[in-house]
C-alpha positions as CSV (number, residue, x, y, z in Angstrom):
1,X,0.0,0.0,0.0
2,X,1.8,3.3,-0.9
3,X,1.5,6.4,1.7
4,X,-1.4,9.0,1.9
5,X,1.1,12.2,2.0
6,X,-0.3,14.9,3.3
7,X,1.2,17.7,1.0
8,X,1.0,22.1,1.8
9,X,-0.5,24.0,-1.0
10,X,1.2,27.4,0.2
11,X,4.0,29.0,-1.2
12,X,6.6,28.1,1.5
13,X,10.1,28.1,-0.1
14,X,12.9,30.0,0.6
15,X,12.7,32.1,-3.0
16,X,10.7,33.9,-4.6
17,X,8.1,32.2,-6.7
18,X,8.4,33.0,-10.6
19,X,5.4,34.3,-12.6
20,X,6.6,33.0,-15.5
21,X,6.1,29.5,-14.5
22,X,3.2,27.4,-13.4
23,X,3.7,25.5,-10.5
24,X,2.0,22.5,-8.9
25,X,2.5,19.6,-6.1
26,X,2.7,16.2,-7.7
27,X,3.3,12.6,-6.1
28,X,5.0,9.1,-7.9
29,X,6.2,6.2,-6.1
30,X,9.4,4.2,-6.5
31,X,10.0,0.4,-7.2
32,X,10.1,-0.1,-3.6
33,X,6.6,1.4,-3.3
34,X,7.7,4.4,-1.6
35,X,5.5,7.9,-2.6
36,X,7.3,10.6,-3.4
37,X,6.2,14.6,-3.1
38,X,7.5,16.6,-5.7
39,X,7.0,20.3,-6.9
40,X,6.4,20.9,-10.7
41,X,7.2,23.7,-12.6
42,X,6.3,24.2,-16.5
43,X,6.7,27.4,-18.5
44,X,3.8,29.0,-18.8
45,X,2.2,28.9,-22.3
46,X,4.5,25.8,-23.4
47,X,2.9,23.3,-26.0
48,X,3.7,20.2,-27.0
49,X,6.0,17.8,-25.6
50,X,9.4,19.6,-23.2
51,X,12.6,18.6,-22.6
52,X,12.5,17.5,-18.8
53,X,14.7,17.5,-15.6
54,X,14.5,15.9,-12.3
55,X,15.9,17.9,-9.4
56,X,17.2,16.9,-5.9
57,X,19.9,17.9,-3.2
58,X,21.3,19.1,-1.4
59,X,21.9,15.9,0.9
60,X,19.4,16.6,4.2
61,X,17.7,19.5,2.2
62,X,14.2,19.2,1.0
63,X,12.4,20.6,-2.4
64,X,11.7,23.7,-0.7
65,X,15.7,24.9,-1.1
66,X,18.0,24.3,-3.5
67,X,16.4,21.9,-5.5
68,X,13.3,23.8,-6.0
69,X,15.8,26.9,-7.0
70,X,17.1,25.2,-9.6
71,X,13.9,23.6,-10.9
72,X,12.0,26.8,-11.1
73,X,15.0,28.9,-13.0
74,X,15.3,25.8,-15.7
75,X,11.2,26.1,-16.1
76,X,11.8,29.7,-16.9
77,X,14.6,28.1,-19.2
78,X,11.9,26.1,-21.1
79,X,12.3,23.1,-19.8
80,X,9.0,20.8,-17.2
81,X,11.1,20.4,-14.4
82,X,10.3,18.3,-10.7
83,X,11.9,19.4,-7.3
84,X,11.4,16.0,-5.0
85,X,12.0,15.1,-1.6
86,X,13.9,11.6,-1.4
87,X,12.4,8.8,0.4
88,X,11.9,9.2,4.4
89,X,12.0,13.0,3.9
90,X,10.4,16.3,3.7
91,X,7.1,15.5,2.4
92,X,7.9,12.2,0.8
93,X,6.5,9.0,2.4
94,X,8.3,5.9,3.9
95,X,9.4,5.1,7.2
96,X,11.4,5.1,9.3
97,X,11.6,8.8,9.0
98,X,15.1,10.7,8.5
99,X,17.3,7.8,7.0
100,X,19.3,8.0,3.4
101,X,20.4,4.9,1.1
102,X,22.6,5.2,-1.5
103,X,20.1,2.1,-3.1
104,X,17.0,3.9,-2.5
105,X,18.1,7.2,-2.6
106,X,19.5,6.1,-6.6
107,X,16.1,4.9,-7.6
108,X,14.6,8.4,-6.3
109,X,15.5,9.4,-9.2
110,X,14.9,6.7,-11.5
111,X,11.3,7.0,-10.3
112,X,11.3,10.5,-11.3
113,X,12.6,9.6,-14.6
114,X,9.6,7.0,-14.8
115,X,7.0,9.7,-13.7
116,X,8.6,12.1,-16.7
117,X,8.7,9.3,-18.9
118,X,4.9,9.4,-19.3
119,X,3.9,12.6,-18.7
120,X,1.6,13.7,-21.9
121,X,4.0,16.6,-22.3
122,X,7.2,15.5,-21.8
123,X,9.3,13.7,-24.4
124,X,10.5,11.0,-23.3
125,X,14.1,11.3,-25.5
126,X,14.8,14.7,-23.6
127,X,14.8,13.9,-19.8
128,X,18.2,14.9,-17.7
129,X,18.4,15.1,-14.1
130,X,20.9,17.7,-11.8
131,X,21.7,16.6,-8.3
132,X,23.7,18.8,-5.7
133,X,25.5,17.5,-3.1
134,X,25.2,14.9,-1.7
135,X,23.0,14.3,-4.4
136,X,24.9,15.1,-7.3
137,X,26.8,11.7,-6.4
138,X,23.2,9.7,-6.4
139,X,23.1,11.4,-9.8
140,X,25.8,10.4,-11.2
141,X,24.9,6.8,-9.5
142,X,21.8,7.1,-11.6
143,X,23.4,7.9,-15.0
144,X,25.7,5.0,-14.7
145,X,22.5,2.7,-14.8
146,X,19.7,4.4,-16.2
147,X,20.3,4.7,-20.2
148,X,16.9,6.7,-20.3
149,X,18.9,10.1,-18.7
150,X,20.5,11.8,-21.8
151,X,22.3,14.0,-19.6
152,X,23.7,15.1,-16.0
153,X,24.4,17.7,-14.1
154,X,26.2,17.5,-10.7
155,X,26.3,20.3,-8.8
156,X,28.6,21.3,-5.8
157,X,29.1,17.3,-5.4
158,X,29.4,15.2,-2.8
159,X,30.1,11.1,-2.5
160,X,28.1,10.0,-0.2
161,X,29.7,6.8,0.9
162,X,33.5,7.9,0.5
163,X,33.2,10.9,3.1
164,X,31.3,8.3,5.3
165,X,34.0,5.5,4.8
166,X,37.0,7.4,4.5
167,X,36.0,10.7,6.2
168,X,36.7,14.3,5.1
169,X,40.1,14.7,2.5
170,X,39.8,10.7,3.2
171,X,41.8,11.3,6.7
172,X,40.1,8.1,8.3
173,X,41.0,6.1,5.6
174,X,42.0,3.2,7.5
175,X,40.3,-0.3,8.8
176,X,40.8,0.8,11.9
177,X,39.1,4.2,11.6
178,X,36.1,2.4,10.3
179,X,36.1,-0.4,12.5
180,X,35.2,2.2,15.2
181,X,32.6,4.0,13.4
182,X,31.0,0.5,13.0
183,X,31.1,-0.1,16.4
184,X,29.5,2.8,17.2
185,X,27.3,2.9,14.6
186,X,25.7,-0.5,15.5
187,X,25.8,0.0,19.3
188,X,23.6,2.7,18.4
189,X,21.5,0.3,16.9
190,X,21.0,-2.1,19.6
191,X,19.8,1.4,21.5
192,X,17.6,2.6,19.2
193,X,15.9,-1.2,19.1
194,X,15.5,-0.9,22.8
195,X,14.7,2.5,23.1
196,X,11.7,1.9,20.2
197,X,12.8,5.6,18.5
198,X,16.1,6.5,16.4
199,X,18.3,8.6,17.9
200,X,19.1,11.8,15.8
201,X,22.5,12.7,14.7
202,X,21.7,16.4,15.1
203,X,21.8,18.8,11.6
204,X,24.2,22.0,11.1
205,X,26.2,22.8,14.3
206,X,23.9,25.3,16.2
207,X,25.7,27.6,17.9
208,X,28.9,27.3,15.8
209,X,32.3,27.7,17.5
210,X,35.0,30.6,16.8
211,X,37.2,27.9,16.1
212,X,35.3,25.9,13.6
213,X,36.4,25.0,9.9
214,X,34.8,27.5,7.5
215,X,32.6,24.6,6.0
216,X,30.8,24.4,9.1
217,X,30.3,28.0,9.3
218,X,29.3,27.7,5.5
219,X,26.3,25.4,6.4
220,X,25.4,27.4,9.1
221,X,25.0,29.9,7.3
222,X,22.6,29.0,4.8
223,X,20.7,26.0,6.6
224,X,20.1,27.9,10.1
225,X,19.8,31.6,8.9
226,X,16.9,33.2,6.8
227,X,19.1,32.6,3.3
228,X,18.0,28.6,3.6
229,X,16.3,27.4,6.8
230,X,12.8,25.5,6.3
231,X,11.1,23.9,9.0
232,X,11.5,20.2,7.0
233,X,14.9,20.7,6.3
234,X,16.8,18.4,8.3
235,X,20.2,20.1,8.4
236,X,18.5,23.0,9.4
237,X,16.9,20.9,12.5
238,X,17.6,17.3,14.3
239,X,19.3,16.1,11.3
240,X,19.7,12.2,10.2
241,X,19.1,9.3,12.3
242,X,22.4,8.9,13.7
243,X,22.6,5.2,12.1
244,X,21.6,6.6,8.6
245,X,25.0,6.3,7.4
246,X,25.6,3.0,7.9
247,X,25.0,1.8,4.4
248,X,27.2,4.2,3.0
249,X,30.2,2.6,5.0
250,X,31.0,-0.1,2.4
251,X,28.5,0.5,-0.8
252,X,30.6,3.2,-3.0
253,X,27.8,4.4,-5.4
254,X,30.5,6.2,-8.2
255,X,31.9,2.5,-8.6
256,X,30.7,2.1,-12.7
257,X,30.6,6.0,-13.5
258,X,33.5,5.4,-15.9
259,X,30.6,3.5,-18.1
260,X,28.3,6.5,-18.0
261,X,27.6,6.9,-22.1
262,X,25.7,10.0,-22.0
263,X,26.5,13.5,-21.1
264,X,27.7,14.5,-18.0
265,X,28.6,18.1,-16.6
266,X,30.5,18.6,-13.4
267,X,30.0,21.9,-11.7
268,X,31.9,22.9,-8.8
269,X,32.9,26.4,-6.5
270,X,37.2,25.8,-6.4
271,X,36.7,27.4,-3.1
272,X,34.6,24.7,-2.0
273,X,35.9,22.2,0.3
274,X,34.3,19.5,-1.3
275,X,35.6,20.6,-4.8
276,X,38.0,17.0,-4.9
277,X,34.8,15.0,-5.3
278,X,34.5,16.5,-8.5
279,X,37.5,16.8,-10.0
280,X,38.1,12.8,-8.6
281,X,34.9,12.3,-10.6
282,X,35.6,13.8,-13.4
283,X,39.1,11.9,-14.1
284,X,37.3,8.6,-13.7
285,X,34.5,10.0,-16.6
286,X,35.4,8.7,-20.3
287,X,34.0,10.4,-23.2
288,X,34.4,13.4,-24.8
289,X,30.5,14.3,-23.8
290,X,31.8,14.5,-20.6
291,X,32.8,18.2,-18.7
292,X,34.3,19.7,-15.1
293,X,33.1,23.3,-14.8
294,X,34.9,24.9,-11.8
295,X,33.8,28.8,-10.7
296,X,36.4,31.0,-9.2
297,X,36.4,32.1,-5.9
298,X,33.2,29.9,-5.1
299,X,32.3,27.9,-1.7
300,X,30.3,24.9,-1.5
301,X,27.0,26.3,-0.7
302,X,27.2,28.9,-3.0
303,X,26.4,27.0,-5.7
304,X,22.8,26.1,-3.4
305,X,21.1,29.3,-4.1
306,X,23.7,32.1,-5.4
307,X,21.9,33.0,-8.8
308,X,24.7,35.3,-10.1
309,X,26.9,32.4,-9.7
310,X,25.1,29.5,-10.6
311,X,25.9,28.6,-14.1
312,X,22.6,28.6,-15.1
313,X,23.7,29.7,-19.1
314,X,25.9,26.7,-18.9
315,X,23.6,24.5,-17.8
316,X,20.7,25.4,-20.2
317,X,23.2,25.2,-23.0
318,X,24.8,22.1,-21.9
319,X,20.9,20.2,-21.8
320,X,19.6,21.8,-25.2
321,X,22.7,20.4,-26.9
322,X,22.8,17.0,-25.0
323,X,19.2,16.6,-25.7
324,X,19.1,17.8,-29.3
């Protein structure tokens, strides 16, 4: 039986809704029979069938952020475009609540690409997806087995499962580190089975410390300030469950992206902390369909909702060719 969400009709984002877009809430489920909440945004006036793109990210954002940013800029672009919240999240069913899979979390977007697929104006030769963050590595996972996405954009990427493996700059790269995050990863199990509840991990330090790395202070920032917070986000609340990322520990998701045929564009502040996910990426990529764009002097989450450096030209131009 798939979930009964129950889904806000108000305008509660953290931009500024577009009038030269229409805009609606729409649901589609996943092989796993999880329901998924989605915003869609068409230009208005369009006819015929449009080239499509699914949006998600950042990782422990929800629709209402980034992702619904970017979708409503690309409708404006001329493009049918879907924000969604991934499984367990935001306003997308399946439970336990708060928990990401780099399985599930991949077929999010397949899903999405099934619900564009046969949408009666949408052609299905012209869908792409863009994932930032965390989700730009999902993407990517995505494009390596999903032949129906003609092209990808990864934005401000993360990987998922190396950062939980091997930790930031891969410093706990080491059995040993990860031996210890298993064992406290799955104590915390045997506590959350007893307790009945899952303990949270907690989302963007809250206050932040003098003394902490400017990434931290980045988040902040945008998740617990007016720029980005939303009530659903969970990095701007309690966060993940704390044993959310136990999956990640030994499933790397970017394992086949060096047998991704179709187009792939790699965009990336080289400011950002997390710019060597994408530049690792891009190395393994083959092709000549395949691109790293880096923007000077950018920081990770400026690439979340900075419109004036978001390479929203590039982007548009990078879809309309790959499409055709």
């Amino acid at each position: 039986m798939e979930d009964v969400l129950k889904l806000t009709e108000k305008w509660d984002k953290t931009f500024p809704k577009s009038e030269k877009v229409d805009h609606r809430k729409v649901t589609f489920h996943n092989r796993y029979g999880i329901t998924l909440a989605a915003d869609l945004y068409a230009p208005k006036g369009a006819e015929g069938r449009l080239p499509a793109i699914a949006v998600c990210g950042p990782f422990g954002a929800v629709k209402e952020q980034a992702s619904g940013l970017y979708a409503q800029e690309m409708a404006e672009r001329g493009f049918l475009t879907i924000a969604f919240d991934p499984s367990f999240t935001g306003e997308s069913g399946g439970t336990p609540r708060y928990v990401a899979s780099p399985d599930i979390n991949t077929e999010d977007f397949q899903a999405a690409v099934d619900f564009l697929s046969v949408q009666d104006n949408v052609d299905p030769e012209r869908i792409g997806i863009i994932g930032i963050c965390g989700w730009g590595g999902m993407a990517l996972n995505a494009a390596a087995i999903d032949t129906r996405i003609k092209a990808t954009v990864s934005s401000t990427m993360y990987d998922m499962t190396r950062i939980n493996a091997k930790g930031y700059f891969d410093a706990a790269d080491s059995e040993e580190a990860r031996h210890e995050t298993r064992q406290a990863l799955n104590a915390q199990r045997t506590e959350d089975y007893k307790n009945g509840t899952y303990a949270r991990a907690g989302g963007v330090v809250d206050p932040v410390p003098e003394d902490a790395p400017f990434f931290v202070k980045d988040y902040y920032d945008y998740y617990k300030t007016d720029r980005g917070y939303h009530a659903r986000s969970l990095n701007s609340n309690d966060g993940w469950n704390v044993t959310s990322s136990l999956s990640f520990l030994n499933m790397p998701i970017l394992q086949y992206i060096q047998e991704i045929r179709s187009a792939v564009l790699l965009v990336h502040g080289d400011k950002a902390h997390s710019c060597y996910f994408s530049r690792d990426a891009y190395e393994k990529l083959t092709g000549d369909n395949k691109e790293l764009m880096l923007i000077p002097g950018a920081v990770h989450t400026d690439l979340y909702d900075r419109k004036d450096i978001i390479p929203f030209d590039k982007i548009t131009e990078f879809f309309r060719k790959y499409f055709g």
